[in-house]
Kinemage of the C-alpha trace (Angstrom):
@kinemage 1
@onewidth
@group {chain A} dominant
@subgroup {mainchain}
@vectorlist {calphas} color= white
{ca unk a 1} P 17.021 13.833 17.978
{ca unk a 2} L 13.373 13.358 16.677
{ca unk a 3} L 11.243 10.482 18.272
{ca unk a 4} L 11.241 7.252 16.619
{ca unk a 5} L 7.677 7.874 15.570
{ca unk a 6} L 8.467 11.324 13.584
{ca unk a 7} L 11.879 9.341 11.636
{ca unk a 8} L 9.169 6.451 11.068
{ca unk a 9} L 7.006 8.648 9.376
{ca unk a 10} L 9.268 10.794 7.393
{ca unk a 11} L 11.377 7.175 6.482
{ca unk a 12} L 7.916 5.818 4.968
{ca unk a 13} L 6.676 9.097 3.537
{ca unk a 14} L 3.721 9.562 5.466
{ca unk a 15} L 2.548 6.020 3.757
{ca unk a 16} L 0.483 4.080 6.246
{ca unk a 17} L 0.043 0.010 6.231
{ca unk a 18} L -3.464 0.143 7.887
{ca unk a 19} L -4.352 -2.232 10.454
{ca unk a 20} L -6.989 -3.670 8.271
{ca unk a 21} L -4.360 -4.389 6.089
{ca unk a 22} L -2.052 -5.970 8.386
{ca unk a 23} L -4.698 -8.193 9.720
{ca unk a 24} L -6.035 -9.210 5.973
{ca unk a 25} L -1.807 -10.340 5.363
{ca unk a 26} L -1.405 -11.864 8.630
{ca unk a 27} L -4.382 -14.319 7.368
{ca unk a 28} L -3.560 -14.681 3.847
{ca unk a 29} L 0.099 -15.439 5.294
{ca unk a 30} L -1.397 -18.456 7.483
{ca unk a 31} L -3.761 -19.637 5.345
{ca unk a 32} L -0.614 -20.304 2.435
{ca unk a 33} L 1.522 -21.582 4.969
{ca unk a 34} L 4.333 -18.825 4.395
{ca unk a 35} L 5.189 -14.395 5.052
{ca unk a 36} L 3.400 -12.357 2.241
{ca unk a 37} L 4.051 -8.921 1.747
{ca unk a 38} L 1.416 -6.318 0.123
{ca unk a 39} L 3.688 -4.844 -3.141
{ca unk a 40} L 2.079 -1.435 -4.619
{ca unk a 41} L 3.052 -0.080 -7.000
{ca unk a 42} L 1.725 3.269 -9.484
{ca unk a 43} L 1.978 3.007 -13.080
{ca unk a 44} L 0.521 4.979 -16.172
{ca unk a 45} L -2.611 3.728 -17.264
{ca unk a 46} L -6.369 3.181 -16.426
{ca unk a 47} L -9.201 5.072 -17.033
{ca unk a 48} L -7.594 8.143 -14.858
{ca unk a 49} L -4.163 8.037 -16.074
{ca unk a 50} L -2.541 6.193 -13.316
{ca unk a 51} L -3.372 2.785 -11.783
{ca unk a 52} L -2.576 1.017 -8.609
{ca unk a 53} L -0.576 -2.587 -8.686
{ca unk a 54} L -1.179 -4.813 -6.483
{ca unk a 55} L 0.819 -8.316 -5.860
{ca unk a 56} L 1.769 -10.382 -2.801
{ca unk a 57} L 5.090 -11.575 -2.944
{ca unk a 58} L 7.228 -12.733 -0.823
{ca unk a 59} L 10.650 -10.900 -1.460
{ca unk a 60} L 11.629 -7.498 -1.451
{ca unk a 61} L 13.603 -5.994 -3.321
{ca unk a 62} L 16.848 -3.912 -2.391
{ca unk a 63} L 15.263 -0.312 -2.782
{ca unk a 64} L 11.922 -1.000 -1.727
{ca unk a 65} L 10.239 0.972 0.479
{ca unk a 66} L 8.862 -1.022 3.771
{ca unk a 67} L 6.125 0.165 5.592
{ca unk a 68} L 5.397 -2.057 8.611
{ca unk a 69} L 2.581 -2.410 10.995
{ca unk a 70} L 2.050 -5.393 13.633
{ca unk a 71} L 4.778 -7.559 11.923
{ca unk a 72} L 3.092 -7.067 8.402
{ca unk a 73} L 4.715 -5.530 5.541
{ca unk a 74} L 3.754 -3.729 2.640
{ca unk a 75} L 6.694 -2.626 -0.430
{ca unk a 76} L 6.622 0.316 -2.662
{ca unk a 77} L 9.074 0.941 -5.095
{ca unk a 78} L 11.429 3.968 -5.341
{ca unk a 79} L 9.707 5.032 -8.341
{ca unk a 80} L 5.870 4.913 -7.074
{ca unk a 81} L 7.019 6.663 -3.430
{ca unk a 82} L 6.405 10.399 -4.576
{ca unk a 83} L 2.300 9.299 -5.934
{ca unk a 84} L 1.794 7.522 -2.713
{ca unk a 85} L 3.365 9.896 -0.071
{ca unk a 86} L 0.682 10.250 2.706
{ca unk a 87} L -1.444 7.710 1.391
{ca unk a 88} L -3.151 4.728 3.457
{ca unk a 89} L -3.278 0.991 2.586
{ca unk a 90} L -6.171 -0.292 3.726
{ca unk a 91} L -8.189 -3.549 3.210
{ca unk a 92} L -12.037 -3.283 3.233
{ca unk a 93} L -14.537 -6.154 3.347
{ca unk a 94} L -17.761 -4.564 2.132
{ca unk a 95} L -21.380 -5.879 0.353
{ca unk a 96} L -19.423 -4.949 -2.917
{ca unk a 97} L -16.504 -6.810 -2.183
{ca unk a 98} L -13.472 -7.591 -0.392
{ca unk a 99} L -10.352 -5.561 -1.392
{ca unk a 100} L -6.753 -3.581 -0.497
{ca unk a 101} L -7.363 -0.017 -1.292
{ca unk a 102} L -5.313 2.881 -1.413
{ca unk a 103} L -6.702 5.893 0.258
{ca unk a 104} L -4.480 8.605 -1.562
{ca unk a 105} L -4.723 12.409 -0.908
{ca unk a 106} L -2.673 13.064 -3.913
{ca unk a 107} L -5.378 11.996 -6.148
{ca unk a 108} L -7.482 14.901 -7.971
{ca unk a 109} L -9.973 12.722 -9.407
{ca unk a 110} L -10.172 8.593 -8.810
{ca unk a 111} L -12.433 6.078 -10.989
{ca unk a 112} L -15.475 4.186 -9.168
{ca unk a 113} L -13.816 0.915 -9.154
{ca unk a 114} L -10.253 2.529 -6.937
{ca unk a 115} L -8.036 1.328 -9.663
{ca unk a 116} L -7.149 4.080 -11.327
{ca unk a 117} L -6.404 7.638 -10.757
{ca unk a 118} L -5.145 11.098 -11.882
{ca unk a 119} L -3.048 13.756 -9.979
């Protein structure tokens, strides 16, 4: 039998929720009063020929992939799992702004705002 942590990964892809992130939806959580959960999603578009979704919600749906870290949760769907496989979720709070991001090794090229990208 494998450790827990080797299932974990293979179970989530290799898709991390980073501890940036967590922290960033354990305040936005507080601060409405209720449990948010990070959705991403990949769909065609943008300047690079995919682009990243981003919602909080506060259902999941029944196919949804769940990647947990400290009691935070972030949802991809079925469809988007194969673009995102080994990817990180990340939130950064920088001069330029305050934002999720996806850190995705399966993107060839990216645009300068993170939005969009092409494999």
């Amino acid at each position: 039998m494998a450790p827990s942590g080797a299932s974990a990964a293979r179970a989530t892809e290799g898709i991390v929720l980073a501890e940036s992130a967590a922290r960033r939806l354990a305040r936005l959580s507080e601060s409405e009063g209720k449990t948010l959960m990070l959705r991403v999603a990949v769909e065609g578009g943008g300047c690079s020929g995919f682009q990243y979704l981003l919602d909080l919600v506060e259902t999941a749906e029944d196919d949804d992939l769940r990647i947990e870290t400290n009691g935070q949760t972030a949802l991809v769907d079925p469809v988007s799992v194969p673009f995102l496989k080994d990817s990180e979720i990340a939130f950064v709070d920088e001069i330029a702004g305050a934002q999720f991001v996806i850190r995705n090794p399966n993107a060839a090229t990216s645009c300068g705002c993170g939005v969009s990208f092409s494999i």
